[in-house]
N, C-alpha and C positions, 0 to 999 in steps of 0.2 A: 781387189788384188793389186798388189803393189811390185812392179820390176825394177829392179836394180841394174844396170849396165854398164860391164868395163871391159875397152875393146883393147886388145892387144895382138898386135899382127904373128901370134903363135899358135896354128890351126893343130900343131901335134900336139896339143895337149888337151883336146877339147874331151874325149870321152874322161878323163881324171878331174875336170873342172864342172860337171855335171852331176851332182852326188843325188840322191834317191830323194833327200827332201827340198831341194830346189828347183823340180819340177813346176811347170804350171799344171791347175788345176780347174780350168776353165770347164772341161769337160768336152773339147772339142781338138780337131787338132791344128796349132798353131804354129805357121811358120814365123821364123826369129829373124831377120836380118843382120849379122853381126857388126857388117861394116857402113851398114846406114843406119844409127840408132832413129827408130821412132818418136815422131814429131809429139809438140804436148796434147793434139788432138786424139791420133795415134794412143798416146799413153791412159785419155780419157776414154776413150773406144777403142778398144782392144780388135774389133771385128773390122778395123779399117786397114789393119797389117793382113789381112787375108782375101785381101782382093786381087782377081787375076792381073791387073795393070802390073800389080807390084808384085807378083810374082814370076811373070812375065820379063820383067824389067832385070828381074834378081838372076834369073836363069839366061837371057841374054848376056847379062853382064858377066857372070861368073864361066857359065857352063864354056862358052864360046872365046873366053879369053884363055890366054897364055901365062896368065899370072895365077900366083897362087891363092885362092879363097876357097872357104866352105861354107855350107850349109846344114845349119842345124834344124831337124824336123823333130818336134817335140807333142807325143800325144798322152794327152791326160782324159782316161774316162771318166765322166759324170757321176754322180750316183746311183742316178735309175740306169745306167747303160754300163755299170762297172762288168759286171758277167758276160754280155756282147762282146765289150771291147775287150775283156782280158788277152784275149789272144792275138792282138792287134798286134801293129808296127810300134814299138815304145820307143825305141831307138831308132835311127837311121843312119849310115855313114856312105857318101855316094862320092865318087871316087871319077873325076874327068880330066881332065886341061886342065891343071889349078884349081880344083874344086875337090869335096870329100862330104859323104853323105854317109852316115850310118843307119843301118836298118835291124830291124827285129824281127825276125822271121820264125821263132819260136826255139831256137836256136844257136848260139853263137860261138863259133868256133877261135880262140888266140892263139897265135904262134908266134914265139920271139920272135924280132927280127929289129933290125935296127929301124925301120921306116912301118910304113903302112904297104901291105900287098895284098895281091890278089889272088880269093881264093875260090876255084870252082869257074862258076860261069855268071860272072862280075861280082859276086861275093867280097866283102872285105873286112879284113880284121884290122884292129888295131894292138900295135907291140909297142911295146915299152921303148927305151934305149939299150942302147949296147950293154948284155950285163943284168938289165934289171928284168923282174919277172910282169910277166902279160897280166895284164889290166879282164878281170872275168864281168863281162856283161849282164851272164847270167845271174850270177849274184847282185848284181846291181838289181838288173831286174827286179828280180827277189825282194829285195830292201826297198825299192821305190814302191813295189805294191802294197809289202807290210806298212811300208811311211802311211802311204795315201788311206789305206784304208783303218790305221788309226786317226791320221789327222780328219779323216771322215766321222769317224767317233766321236773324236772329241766335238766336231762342229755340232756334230747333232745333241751332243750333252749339252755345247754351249748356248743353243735353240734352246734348248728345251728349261737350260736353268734364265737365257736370259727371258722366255714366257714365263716362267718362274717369278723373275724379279719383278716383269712388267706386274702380274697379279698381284706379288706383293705389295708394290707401291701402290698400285691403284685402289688396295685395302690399305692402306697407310692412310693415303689422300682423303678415304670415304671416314674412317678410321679418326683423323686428326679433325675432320671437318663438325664429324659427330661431336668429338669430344669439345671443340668451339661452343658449340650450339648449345650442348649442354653445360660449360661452361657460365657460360652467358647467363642462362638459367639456373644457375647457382646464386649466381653473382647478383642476378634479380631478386632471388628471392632472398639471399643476405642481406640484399640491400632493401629489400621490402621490412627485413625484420629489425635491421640493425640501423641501417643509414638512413637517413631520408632523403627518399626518391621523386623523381618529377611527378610521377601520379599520387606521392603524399604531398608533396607540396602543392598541387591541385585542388586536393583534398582536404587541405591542413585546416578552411574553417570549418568546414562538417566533421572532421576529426577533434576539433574543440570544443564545436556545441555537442559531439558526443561526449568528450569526456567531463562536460557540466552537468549533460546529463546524468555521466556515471556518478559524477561528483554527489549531486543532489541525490540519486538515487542510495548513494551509499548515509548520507548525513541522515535521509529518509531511515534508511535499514537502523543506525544506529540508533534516531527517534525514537523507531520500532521500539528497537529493542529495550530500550531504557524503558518505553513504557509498560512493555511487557513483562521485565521486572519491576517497575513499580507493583502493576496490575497483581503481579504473582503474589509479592508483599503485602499487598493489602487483601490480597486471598486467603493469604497464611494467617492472615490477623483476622478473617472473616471467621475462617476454620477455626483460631482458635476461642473466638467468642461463641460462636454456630458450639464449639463442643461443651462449652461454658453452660451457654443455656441447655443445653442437652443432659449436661448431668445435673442442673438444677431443677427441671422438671424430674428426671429419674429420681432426684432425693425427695421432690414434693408428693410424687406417685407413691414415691414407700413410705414420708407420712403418712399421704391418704389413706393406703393401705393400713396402714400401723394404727390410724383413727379410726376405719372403718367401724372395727368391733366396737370398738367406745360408741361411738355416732349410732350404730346399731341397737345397742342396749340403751343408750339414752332415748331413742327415737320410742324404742319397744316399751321403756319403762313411762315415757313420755307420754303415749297411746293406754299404756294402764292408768295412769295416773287422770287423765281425761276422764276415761271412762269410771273410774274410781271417783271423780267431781263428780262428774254428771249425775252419778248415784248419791252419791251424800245429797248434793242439789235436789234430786227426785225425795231422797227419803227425809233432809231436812223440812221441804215442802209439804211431805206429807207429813211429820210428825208436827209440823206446825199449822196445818189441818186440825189431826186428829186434837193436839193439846188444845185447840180452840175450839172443837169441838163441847171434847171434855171441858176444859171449863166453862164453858155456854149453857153444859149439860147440868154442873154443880151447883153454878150460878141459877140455873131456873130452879133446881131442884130445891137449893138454900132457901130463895126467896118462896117459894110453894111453898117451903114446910114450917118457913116462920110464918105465913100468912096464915097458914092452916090454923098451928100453932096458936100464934095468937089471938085467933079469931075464936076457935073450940074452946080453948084454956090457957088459962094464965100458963107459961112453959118456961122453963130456965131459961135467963138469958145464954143465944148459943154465937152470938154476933163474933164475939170476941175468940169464941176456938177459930171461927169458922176463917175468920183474918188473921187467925196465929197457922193457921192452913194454909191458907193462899199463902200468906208472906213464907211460907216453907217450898209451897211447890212454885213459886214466882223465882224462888233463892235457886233453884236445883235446877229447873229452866234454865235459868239464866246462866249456873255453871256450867251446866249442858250445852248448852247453845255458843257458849265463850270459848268452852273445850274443841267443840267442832268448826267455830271460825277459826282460833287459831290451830287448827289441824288443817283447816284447808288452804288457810292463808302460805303456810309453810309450805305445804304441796304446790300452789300455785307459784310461790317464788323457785322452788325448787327447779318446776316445770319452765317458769320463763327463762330461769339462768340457763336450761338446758338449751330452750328457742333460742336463746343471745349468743351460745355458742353453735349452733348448726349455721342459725346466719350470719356467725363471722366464718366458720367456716365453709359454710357456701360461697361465701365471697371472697376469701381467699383461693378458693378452689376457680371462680368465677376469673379472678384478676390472673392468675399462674394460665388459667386457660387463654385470658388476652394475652397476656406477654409470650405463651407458646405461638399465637398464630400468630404475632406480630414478628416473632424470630421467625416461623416459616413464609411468611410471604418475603422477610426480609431477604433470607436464607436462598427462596426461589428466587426474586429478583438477582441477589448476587450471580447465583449458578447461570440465568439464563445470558446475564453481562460476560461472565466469563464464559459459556460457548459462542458468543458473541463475538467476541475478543481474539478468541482462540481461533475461530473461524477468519476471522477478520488477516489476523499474521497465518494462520496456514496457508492463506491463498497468495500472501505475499510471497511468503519465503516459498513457498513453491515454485512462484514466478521467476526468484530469483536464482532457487538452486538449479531451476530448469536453464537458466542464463548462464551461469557457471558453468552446468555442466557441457550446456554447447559450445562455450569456451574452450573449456578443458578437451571435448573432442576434437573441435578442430585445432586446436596447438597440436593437438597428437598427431592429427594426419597429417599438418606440415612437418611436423618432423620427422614421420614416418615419409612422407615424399623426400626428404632433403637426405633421411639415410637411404632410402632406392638410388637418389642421384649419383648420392656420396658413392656406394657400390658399385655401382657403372661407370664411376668415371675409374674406381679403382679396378675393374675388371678391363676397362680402355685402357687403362696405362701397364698395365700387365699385360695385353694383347701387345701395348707398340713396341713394351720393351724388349719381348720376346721377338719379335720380328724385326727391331732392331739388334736384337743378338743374332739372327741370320742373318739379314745384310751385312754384318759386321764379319760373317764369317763367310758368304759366300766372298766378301771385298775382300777377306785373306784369302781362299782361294783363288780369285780373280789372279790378285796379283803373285800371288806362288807361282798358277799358271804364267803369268807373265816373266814372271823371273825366269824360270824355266825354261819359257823360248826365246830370251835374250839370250840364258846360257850356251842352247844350244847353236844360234845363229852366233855368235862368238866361237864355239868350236866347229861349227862349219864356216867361217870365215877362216880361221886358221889352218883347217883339214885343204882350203882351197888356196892358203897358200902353198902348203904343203905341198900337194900335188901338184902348183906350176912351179915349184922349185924343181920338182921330180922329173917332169916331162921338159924342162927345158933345154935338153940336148934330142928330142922328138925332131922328124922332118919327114914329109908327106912327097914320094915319089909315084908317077904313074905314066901308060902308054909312053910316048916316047920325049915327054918333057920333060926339060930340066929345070932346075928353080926350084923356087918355094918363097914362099912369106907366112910369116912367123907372126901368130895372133894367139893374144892371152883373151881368154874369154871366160866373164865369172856371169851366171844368169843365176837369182835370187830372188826367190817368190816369199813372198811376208803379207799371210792373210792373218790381219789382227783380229781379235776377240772382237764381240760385239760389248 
């Protein structure tokens, strides 16, 4: 609380220079000293003007003098004691020797009169000047209570918005410190991906012998892969030779096939024809038996029947049929025998040309059989190279798709971490600007409020001229003194906002 004091020796004008809002609000009740303003202790300690020395002092000095002074007794209820004291002394006007007290008795009665008089039993009112209308206490009253227990309103709004602000800020404070922190952490991990930072420069030769490694690893994959297309091209050439033989054996099968019958009949007429020698064989042997027989037979018979013959009796010579005989069945033998060599001769070549083809045909059949298994072991060795192969890069590139894709998930989750940051800093900066739009409008209220009660301390500054222009022909008579002294007196309470 802040008093203002201006002393001026015109005591009749003191109930018009007292308006309802320049009250003190202490909450206690405070005597004022007019004509001794309080020291800067005094203005620092309020409770030091209310000590009995000094009021003792004030009441010696005034009550018992002959000159003219008053006393102003000013009581302002608390808050927790506003209902108690409503009914209290608000006023006081005390009326001696040179002296003038006003009192509030729940009551206040004014009647013109040119001075201040007495009314009842030490009662006193205070009147205007010659002319002008009486000054109503009651209504002051009135106005000083509605003042106080708005200005009580407001203080407690103003408590309650400046706990307001204090939370505010102190979520500002947590608020801006957060968004620092997480800043920083932005900014690390910006700089982890984009700059390079003291733990990449740390790190910078293990980050080099890694990317030699990725280096190599990748000049590796591409090896790979060149040879894997080699490998695949020379598969495709395998496959096409693998189908080459494949349908050469197919056309040799459907020769065979196609030979078969031939080979069958040859083999069957083959087998007759054997057997068809073997017989001639059997029956030329016997037939050259039996002709040897017979002529062994004719021959002995010849020679017996010449002997006979010519031993009995002289007999025709038969010498000569008997050798025009022989030279006829010698002749007929012989065409017989020439007939069935060459019948057999012809058979026998017949039969070997047919042997000379089965066993060129067995051996081509023979040689198609080597060259099929030489294509399938070839064929299987190829197939077993390329699961080999295939085995060999599957487990690479699995190795590496499996690297990729660890890659690939963690780029994800940093940037799924850097858009959570990103959100929170943009949900922080939404929070401060929203709460800096309230400070910004409680600080136009603030200072509305302040304008406000500039305006009105400007219109009670001028209301307080006002009214010592008004009361400046006032003068305070009482008991049997005469005199007076003339005090202008302005008291002005200015309790600022927090």
């Amino acid at each position: 609380m802040h008093y203002l004091y201006w002393l001026r020796p015109d005591p009749a004008c003191l109930p018009a220079c007292l308006p309802a809002c320049l009250l003190p609000r202490s909450g206690v009740d405070t005597e004022v000293d007019f004509l001794h303003p309080p020291s800067e202790n005094q203005r620092k300690n309020p409770t030091m003007s209310r000590s009995q020395d000094r009021i003792s002092s004030y009441r010696r000095h005034f009550e018992d003098s002959s000159s003219s002074s008053y006393q102003v007794r000013v009581s302002s209820p608390s808050p927790t004691r506003r209902d108690s004291r409503h009914a209290s002394a608000g006023y006081s006007c005390r009326s001696g020797a040179g002296s003038m007290r006003v009192e509030s008795a729940g009551r206040r009665n004014v009647r013109p009169h040119a001075g201040l008089a007495l009314v009842g039993q030490g009662a006193m009112v205070c009147v205007g000047p010659t002319g002008e209308p009486a000054i109503d206490l009651d209504v002051a009253a009135a106005e000083n209570q509605e003042f106080l227990s708005t200005r009580t309103t407001e203080k407690q709004e103003m408590i309650v918005l400046n706990d307001r602000l204090a939370v505010y800020i102190d979520k500002v404070r947590s608020l801006e410190q957060q968004n620092r922190l997480l800043e920083s952490e932005i900014e690390a991990y910006q700089n982890r991906f984009e700059n390079p930072s003291g733990l990449r420069l740390l790190y910078e030769e293990q980050l080099r012998e890694l990317k030699k490694i990725a280096d190599q690893m990748r000049v590796h994959r591409d090896f790979s892969l060149a040879a894997k297309d080699s490998t695949a091209v020379q598969l495709e050439a395998i496959k096409i030779k693998y189908e080459e033989a494949v349908e050469l054996r197919r056309k040799a099968e459907l020769d065979i096939e196609t030979f078969r019958p031939d080979v069958d009949k040859a083999t069957s007429s083959r087998i007759a024809l054997e057997k068809k020698l073997e017989q001639l064989e059997v029956e030329i042997e016997f037939l050259k038996r039996v002709h040897q027989q017979e002529i062994e037979e004719l021959m002995s018979k010849i020679y017996s029947a010449h002997a006979t013959a010519q031993s009995a009796f002289e007999l025709p010579d038969l010498a000569a049929a008997l050798k025009q005989i022989q030279t006829q069945m010698d002749s007929w033998y012989k065409n017989k025998f020439e007939d069935l060599t060459s019948k057999t001769s012809r058979h026998v070549d017949k039969v070997r040309g047919i042997r000379d083809q089965i066993a060129g045909a067995k051996k081509d059949i023979q040689s198609k059989d080597r060259e099929l298994d030489s294509l399938r072991t070839k064929n299987e060795a190829l197939e077993a190279k390329i699961r080999e192969t295939q085995e060999k890069y599957k487990k690479e590139l699995e190795d590496l798709q499996a690297r990729i894709e660890a890659l690939h998930f963690e780029l994800k989750s940093y940037k799924e971490k850097i858009a959570l940051h990103l959100r929170e800093y943009q949900d922080l900066l939404n929070v401060k600007m929203s709460l800096e739009i309230e400070i910004t409008t409680y600080r136009k209220l603030v200072e509305g409020e302040d304008l406000r009660l500039s305006g009105m301390m400007q219109t009670l500054s001028l209301r307080s001229c006002s009214m010592s222009a008004i009361g400046g022909g006032m003068s305070f008579s009482g008991g049997g003194g005469g005199g007076g002294e003339e005090a202008w007196v302005v008291l002005v309470e200015w309790v600022a906002a927090q």
